[in-house]
FILOLO-212862 format. One record per atom (N, C-alpha, C): residue in one letter; atom name; x, y, z. Coordinates in steps of 0.2 Angstrom, whole numbers, plus 5000, padded with zeros to 4 digits. Layout:
BEGIN
R r  a    u    v    w
R a CA    X    Y    Z
...
REM end
This chain:
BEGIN
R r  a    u    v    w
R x  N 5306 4500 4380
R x CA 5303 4494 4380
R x  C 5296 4494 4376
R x  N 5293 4489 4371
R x CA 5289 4490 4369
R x  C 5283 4484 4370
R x  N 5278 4488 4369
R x CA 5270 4482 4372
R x  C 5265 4482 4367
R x  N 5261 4478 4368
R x CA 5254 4478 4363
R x  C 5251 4478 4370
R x  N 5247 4483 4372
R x CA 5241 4484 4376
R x  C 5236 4481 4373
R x  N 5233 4481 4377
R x CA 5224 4474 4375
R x  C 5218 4480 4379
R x  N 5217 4482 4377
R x CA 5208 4487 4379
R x  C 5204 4484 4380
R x  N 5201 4481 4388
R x CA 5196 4477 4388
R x  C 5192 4481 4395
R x  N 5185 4480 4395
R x CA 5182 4481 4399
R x  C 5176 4476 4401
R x  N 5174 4476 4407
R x CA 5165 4470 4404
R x  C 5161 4475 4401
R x  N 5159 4480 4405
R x CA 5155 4484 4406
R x  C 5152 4487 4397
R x  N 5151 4483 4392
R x CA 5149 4484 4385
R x  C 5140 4483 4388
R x  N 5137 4488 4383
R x CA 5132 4489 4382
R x  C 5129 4485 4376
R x  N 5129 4485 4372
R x CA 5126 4482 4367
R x  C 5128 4472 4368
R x  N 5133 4471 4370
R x CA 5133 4464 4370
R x  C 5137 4463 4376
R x  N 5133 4463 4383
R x CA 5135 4465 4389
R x  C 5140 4458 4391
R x  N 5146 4462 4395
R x CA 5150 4455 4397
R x  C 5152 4452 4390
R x  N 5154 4454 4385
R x CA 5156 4453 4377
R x  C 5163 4446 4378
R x  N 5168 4449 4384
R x CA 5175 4448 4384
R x  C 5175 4443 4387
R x  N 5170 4439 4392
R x CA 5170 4435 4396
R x  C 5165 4430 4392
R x  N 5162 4430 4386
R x CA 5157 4425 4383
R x  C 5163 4419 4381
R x  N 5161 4413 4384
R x CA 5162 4407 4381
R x  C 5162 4403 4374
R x  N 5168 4403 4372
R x CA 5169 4398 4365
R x  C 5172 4393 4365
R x  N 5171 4386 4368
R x CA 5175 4381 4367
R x  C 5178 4380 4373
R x  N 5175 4383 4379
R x CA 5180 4382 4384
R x  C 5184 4387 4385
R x  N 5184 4394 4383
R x CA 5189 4398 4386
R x  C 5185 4406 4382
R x  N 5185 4412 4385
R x CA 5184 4422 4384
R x  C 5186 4421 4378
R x  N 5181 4426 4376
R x CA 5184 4429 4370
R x  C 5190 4431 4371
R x  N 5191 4436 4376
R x CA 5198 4439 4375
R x  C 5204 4434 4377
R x  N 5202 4427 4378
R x CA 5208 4423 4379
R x  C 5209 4422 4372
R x  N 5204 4422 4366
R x CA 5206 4420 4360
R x  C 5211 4429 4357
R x  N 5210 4432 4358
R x CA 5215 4438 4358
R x  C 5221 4438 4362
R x  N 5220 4439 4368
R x CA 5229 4435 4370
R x  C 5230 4433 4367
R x  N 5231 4425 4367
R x CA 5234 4420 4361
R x  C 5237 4423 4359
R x  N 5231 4426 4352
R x CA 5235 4429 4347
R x  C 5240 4435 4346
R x  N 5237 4439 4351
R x CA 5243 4444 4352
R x  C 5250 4442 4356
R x  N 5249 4437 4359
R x CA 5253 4432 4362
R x  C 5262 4432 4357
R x  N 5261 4431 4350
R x CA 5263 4429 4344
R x  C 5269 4433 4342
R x  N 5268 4441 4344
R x CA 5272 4445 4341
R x  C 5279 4442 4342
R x  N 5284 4447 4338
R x CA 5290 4446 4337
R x  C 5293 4451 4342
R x  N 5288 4455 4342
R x CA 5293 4461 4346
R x  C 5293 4464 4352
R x  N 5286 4464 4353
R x CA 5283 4466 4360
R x  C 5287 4462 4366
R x  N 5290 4467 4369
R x CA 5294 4464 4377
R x  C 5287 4463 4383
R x  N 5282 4466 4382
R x CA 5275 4463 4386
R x  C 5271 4465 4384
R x  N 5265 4460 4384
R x CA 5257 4459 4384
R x  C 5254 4463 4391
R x  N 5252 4468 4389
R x CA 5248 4471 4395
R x  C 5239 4473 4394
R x  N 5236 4470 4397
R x CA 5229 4471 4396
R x  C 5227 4476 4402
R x  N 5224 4481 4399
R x CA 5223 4488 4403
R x  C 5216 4488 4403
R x  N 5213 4487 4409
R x CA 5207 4487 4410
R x  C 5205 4495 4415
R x  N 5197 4494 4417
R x CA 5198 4497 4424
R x  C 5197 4497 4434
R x  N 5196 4500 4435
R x CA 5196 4499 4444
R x  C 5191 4499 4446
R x  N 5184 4497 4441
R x CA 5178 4496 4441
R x  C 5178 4487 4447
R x  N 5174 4486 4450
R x CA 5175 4479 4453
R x  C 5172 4474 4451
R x  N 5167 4476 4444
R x CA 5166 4472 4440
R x  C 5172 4468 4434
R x  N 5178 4471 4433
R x CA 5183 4471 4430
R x  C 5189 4466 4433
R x  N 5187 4466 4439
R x CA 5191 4460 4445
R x  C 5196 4452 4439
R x  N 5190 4450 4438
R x CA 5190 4444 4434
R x  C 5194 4445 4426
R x  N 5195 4450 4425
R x CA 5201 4452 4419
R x  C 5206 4451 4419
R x  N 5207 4456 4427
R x CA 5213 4453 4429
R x  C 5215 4448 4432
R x  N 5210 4441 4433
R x CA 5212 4436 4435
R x  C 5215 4433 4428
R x  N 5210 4434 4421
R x CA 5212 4431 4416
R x  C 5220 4432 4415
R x  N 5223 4439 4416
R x CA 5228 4442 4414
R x  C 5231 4438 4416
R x  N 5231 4436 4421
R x CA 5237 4431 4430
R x  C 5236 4424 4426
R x  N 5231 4422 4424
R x CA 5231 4415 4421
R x  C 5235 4413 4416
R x  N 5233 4418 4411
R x CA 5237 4419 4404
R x  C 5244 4422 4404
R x  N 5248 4424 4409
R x CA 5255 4426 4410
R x  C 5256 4430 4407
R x  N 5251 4436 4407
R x CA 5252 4442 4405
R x  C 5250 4448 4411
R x  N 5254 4455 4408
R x CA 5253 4459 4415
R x  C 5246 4462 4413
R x  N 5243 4466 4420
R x CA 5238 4469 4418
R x  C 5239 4477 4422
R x  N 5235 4481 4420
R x CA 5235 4489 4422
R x  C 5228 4490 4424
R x  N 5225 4494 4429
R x CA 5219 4495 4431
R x  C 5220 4504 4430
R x  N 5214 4508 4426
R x CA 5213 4515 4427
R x  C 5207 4518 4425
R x  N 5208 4524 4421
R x CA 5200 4526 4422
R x  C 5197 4523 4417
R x  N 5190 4524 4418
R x CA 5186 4521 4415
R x  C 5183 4523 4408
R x  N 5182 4528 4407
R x CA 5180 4532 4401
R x  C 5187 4535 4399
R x  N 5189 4535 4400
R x CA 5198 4540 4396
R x  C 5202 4534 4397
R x  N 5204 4529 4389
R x CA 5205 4525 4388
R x  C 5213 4529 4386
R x  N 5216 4533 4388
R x CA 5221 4538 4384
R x  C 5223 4537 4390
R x  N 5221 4540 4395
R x CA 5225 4541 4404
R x  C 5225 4534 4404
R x  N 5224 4527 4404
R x CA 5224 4523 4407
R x  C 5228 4519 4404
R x  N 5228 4522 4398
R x CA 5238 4518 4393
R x  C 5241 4520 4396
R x  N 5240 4527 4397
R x CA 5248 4531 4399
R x  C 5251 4529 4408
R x  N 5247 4526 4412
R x CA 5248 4526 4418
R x  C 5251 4519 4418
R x  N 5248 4512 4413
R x CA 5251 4507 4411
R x  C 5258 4509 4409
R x  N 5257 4513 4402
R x CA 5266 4514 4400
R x  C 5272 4517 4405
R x  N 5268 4519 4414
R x CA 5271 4521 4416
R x  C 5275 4517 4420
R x  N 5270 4513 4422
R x CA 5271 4507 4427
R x  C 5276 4502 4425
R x  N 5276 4501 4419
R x CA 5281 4492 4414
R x  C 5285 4499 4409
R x  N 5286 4503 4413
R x CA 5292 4508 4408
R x  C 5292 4506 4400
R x  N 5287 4507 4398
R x CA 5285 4507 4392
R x  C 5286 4511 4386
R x  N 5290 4513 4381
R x CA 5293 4518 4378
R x  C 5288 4520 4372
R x  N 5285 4514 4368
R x CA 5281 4513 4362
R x  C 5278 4507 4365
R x  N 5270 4509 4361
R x CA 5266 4502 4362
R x  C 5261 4503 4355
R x  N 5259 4497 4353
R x CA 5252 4496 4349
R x  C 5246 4493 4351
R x  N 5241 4495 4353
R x CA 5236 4492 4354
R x  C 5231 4487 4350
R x  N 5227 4484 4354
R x CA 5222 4478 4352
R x  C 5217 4481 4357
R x  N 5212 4482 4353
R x CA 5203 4483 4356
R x  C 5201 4475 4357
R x  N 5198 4474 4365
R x CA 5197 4467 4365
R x  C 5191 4464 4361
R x  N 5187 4467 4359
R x CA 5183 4465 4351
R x  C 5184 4465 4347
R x  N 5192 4463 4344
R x CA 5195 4464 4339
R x  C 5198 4454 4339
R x  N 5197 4453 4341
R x CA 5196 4444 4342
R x  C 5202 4440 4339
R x  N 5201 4443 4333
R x CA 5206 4439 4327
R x  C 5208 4444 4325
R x  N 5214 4448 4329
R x CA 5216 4454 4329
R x  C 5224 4448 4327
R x  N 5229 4450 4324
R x CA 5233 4447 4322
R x  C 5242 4450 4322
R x  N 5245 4447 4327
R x CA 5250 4449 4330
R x  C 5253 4453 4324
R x  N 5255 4449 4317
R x CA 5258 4452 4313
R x  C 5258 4460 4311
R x  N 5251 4462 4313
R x CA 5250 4469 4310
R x  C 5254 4474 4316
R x  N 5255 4470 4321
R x CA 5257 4475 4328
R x  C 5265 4474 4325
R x  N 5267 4470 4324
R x CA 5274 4467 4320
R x  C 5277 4474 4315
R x  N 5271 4475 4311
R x CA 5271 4480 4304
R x  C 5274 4486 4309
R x  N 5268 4489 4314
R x CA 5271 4494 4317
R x  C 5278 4496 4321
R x  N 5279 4490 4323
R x CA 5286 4491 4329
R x  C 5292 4490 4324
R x  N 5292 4486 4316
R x CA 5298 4489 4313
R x  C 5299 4496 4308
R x  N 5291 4497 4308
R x CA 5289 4506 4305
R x  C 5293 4508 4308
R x  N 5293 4509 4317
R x CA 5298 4512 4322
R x  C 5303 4512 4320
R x  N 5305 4508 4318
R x CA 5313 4505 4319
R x  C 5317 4508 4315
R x  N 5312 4506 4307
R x CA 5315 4510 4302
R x  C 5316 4517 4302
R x  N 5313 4520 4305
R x CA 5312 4527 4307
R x  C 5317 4530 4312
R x  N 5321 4525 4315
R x CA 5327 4529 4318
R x  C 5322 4528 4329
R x  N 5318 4522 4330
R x CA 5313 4527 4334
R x  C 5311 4531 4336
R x  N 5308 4536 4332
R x CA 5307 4542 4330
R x  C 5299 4544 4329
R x  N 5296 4539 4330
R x CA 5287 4541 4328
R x  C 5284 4543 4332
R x  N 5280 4547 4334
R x CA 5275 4547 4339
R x  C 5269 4542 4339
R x  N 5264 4541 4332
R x CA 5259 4540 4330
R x  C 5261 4539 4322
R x  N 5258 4531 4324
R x CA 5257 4527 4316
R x  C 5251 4525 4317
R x  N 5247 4527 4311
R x CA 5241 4528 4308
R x  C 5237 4521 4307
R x  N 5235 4517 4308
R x CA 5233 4511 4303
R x  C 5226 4509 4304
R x  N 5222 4515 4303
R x CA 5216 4515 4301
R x  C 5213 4513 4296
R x  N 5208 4510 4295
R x CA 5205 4507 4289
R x  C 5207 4501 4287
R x  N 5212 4497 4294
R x CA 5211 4487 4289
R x  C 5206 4484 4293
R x  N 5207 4479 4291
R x CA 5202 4474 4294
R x  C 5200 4476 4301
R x  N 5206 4476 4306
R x CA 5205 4480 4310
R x  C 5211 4484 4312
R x  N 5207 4492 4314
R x CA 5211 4499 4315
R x  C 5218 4495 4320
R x  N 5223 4497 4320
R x CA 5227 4497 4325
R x  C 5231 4505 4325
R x  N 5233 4508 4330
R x CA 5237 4513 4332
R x  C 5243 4510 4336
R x  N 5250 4514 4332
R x CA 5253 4515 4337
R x  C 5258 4520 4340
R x  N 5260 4520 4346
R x CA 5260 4527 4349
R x  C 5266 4527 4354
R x  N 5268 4533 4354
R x CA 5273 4535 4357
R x  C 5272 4537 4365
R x  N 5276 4537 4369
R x CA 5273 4537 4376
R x  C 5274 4546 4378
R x  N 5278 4547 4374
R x CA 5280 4554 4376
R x  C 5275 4558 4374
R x  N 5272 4555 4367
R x CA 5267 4559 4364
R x  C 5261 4559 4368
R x  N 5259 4554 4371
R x CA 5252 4552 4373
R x  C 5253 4556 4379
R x  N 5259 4558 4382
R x CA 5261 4563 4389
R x  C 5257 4569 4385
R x  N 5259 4569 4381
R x CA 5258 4577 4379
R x  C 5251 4579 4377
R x  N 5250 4574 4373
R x CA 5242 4574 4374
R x  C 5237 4573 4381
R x  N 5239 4567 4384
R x CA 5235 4570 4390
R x  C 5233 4576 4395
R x  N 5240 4579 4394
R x CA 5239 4584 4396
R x  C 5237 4591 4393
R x  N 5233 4588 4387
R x CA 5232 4598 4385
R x  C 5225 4595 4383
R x  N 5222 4587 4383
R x CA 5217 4587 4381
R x  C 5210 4589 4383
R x  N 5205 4590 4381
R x CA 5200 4594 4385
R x  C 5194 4587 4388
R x  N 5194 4583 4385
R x CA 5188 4579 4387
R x  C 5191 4571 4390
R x  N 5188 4569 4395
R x CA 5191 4562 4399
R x  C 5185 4556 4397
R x  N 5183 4556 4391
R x CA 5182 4552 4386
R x  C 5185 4550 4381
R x  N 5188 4546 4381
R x CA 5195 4546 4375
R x  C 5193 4537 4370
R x  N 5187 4537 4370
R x CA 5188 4531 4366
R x  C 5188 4530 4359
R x  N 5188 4537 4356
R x CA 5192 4537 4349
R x  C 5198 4542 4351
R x  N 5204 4539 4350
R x CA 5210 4540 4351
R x  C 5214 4545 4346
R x  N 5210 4544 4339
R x CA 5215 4544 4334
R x  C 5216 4552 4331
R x  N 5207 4556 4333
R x CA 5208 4563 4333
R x  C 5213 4566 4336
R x  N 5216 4563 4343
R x CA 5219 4567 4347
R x  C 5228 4567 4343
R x  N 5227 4565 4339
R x CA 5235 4563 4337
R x  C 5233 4568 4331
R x  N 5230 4564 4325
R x CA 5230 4567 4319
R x  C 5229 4574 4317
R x  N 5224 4577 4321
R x CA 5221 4585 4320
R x  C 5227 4589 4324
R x  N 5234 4585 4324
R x CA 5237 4590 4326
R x  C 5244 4586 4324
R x  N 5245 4589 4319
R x CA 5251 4586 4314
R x  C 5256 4589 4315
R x  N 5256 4598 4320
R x CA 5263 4603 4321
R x  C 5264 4598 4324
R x  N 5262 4595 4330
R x CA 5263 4594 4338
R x  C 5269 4584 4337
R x  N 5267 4581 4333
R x CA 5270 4575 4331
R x  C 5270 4573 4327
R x  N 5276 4567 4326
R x CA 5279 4564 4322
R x  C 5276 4559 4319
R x  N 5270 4559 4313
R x CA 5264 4556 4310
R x  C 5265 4551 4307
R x  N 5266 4543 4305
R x CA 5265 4541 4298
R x  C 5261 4537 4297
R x  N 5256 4536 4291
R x CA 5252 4531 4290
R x  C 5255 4525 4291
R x  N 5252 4519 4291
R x CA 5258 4513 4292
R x  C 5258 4511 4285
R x  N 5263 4508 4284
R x CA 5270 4508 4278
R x  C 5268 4499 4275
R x  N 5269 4498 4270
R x CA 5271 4489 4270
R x  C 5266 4485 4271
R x  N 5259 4486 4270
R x CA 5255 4483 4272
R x  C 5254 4477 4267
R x  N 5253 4471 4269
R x CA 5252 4465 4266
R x  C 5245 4464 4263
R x  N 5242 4462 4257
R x CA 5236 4463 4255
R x  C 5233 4460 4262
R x  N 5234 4453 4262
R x CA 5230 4451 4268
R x  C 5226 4456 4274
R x  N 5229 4461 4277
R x CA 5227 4465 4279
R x  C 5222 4469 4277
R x  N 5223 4471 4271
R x CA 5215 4477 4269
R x  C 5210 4475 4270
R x  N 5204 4481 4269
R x CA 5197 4479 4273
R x  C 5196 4475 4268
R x  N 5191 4471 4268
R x CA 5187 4468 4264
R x  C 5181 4468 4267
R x  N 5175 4465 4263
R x CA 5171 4464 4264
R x  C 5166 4459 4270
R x  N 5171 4460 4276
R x CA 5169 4454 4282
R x  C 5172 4459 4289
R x  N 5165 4457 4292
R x CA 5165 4460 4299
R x  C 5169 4456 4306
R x  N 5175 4459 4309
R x CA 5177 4454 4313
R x  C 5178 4458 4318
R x  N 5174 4461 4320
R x CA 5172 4465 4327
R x  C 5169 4462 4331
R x  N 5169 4462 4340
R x CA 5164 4457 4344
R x  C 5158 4463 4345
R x  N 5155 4463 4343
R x CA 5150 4471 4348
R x  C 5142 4469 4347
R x  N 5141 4464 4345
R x CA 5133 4462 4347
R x  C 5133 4452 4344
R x  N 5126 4451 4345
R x CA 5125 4443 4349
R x  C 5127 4440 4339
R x  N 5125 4446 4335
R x CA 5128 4440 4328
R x  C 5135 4440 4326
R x  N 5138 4445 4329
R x CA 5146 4445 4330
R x  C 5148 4440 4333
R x  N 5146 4438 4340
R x CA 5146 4432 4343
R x  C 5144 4425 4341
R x  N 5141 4425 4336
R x CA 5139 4418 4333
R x  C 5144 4417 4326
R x  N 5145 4425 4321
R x CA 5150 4422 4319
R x  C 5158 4419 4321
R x  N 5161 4423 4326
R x CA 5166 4421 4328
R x  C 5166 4412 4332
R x  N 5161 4411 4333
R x CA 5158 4404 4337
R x  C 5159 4399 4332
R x  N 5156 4402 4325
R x CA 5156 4397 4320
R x  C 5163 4395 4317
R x  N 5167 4402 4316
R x CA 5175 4401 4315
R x  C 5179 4397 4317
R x  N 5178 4400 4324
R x CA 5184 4395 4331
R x  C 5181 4387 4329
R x  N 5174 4386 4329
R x CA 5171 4380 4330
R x  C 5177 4374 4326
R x  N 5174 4378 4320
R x CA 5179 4374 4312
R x  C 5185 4373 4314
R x  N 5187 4378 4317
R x CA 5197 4374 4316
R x  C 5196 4371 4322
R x  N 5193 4373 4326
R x CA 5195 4367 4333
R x  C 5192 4361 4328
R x  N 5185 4359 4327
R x CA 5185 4355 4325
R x  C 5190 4350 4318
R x  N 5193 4354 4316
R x CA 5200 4351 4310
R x  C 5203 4352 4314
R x  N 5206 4353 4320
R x CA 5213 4354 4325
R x  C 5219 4358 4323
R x  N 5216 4363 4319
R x CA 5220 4367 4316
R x  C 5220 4374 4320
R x  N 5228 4377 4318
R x CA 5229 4383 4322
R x  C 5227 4389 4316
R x  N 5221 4394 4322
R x CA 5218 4399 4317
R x  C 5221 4405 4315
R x  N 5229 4404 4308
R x CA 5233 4407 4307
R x  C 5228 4412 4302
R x  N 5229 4419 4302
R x CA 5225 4425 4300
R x  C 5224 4421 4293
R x  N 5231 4419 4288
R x CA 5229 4417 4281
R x  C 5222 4413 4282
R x  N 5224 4407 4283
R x CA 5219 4400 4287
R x  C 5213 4403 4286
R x  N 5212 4408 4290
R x CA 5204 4412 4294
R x  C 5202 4416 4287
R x  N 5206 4418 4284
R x CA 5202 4423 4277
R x  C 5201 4418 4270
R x  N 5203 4412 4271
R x CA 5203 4407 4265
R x  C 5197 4403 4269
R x  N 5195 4401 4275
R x CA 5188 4398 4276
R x  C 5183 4403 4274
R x  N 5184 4410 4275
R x CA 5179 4415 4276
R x  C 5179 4416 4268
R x  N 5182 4415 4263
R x CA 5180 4417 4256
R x  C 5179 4409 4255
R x  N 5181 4405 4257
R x CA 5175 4399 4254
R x  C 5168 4396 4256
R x  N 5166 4401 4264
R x CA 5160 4398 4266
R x  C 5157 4406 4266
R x  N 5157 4411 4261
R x CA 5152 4416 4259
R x  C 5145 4417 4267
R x  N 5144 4410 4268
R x CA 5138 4413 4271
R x  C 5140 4411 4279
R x  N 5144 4411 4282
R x CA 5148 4413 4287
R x  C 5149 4418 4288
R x  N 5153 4425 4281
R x CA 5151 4431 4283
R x  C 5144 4435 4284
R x  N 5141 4432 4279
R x CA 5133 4435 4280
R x  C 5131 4434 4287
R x  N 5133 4431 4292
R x CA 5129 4430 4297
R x  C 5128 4439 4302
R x  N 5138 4440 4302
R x CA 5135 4450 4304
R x  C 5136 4454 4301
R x  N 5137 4450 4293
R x CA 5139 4459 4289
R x  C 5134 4463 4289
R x  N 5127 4462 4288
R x CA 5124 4466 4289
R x  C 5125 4473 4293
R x  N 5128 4471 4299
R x CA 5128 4478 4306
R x  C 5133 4481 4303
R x  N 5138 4479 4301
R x CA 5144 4484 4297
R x  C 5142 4491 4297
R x  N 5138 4493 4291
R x CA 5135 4501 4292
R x  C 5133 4503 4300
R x  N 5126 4500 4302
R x CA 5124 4502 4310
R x  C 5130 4505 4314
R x  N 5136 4501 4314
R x CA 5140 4501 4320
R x  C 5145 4504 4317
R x  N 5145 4507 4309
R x CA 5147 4514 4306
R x  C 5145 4519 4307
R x  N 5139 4519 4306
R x CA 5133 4526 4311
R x  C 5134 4529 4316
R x  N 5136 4523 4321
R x CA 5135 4523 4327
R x  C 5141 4526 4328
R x  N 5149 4526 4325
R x CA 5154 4526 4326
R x  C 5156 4535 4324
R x  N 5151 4536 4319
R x CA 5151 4542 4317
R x  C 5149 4548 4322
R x  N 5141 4547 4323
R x CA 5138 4549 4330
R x  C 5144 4551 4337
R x  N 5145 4544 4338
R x CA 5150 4547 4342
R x  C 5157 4552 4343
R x  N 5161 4551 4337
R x CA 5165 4555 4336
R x  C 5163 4562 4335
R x  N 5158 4563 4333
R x CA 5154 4571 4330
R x  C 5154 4574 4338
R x  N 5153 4570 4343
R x CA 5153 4575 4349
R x  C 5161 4574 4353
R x  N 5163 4571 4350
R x CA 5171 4574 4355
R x  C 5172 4580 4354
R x  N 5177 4583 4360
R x CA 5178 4588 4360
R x  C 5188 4586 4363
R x  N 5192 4588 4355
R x CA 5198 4585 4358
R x  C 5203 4593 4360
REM end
């Protein structure tokens, strides 16, 4: 069986309660269901949260939205897919970080036919570096890897797989659609101007009444220039930031 996992928590620091900020009447992370909602291939949507009782309320979203949820550990975001993929007999999954907003079914799509055409035989597809990072992962690997890991912080995922190339079945993702590549615009939720521009996006298509298909969202965002200015600026910052912390894992 295959799933898109959803990574959410409240408990963010820099733009505290991030997933539960209102836009029109409904979470952030409702606007990511949705659209992870979309795939073609995932047999379920599971949003993996934790067993904090601050976290209560995600999984009331889950129940709302008709999708399952998984409670585990808190810091080791690695044990807590794997105990999901345990629970919904889950063989492969791709995930979505829940500040990933406009994270876009089709790329999880890219991954689950990569599988396919590979005989379902990957452990880990790479897709590091677009708009936004997506992984996806094999359940048997992620067994393997929990278990020989050294640290139960696991919120960069992608050392534990790549810095060991004997051990699995590796491929970068294949077929990618220009639309996908990085460009020059920030669509992460992790501080209050991330949240202003995401606010001002949804604003416009609700206000057109239009559905905010990926194409749609990259063609307003190269016509209204200064919609991106509103958090590109943090891009680097929250590269820095992203550095820092990888520099002390210990995988």
């Amino acid at each position: 069986m295959k799933a898109i996992f959803i990574s959410v928590r409240t408990g963010s620091t820099r733009l505290p309660q991030k997933a539960l900020k209102q836009i029109k009447g409904k979470t952030t992370i409702e606007y990511l269901i949705d659209r992870v909602k979309k795939s073609n291939y995932a047999d379920k949507i599971v949003l993996c949260t934790t067993e904090m009782k601050e976290d209560d309320i995600l999984c009331e979203i889950a129940t709302k939205n008709n999708i399952e949820y998984f409670r585990g550990s808190s810091p080791d975001k690695l044990k807590r897919w794997l105990g999901a993929a345990k629970q919904y007999n889950i063989s492969f999954f791709v995930n979505a970080d829940g500040d990933d907003i406009f994270f876009d079914s089709g790329l999880a799509d890219l991954c689950f036919e990569q599988d396919v055409s590979n005989s379902n035989s990957l452990d880990f597809i790479d897709g590091r570096g677009l708009y936004n990072d997506v992984y996806a992962i094999r359940t048997t690997a992620l067994e393997k890897v929990c278990e020989s890991k050294k640290d139960t912080d696991t919120e960069f995922i992608r050392p534990h797989f790549v810095l060991h190339p004997d051990r699995f079945n590796i491929q970068k993702i294949k077929n990618v659609p220009d639309k996908y590549e990085k460009k020059n615009i920030r669509m992460t939720l992790d501080y209050e101007e991330d949240l202003t521009f995401f606010k001002t996006v949804i604003e416009h298509f609700d206000a057109n009444g239009t559905e905010m298909h990926f194409e749609k969202i990259l063609e307003f965002l190269d016509n209204n220039p200064n919609v991106v200015e509103i958090n590109w600026a943090l891009e680097q910052a929250w590269k820095d930031n992203q550095k820092k912390m990888i520099s002390r894992m210990v995988v």
